[in-house]
N, C-alpha and C positions, 0 to 999 in steps of 0.2 A: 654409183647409185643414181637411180632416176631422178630427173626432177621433180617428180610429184613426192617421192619421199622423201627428199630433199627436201622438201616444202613443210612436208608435215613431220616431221624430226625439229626441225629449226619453230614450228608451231606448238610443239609440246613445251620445248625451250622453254620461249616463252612466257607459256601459260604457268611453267611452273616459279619461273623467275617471279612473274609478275604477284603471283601467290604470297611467297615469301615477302615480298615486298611489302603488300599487303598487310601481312601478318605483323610484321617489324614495324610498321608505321600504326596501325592500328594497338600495339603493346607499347610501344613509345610515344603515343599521342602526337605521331604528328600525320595531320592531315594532306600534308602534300606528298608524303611519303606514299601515303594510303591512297592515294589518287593516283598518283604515279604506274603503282602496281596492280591498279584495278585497270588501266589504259594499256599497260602492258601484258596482261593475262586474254584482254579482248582482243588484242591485234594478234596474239599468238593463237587464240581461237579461231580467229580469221584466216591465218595463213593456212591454220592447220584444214581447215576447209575448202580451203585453195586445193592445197596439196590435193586430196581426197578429190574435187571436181576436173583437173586434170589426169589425174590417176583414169579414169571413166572414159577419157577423150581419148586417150594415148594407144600410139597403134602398137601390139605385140610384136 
């Protein structure tokens, strides 16, 4: 697997990780929970971006 979808597979991760997280914290009232997976859903947006701008560079 290339690295740029390498990048953006491990970005989805993630984004969906950090969702749940999310979710779980915001249904349990706790706030660090919910922060936690709002920081982690953005850095998996990020990578997943990565991926996608390397993707563009990358020689066939």
């Amino acid at each position: 697997m290339r690295p740029s979808t390498q990048d953006q597979v491990a970005g989805k991760i993630h984004e969906v990780k950090g969702a749940i997280k999310q979710k779980v914290g915001h249904v349990t009232n706790n706030p660090d929970m919910e922060g936690e997976g709002t920081g982690e859903k953005l850095a998996g947006k990020v990578q997943k971006k990565i991926g996608q701008v390397e993707k563009v560079f990358e020689k066939p």
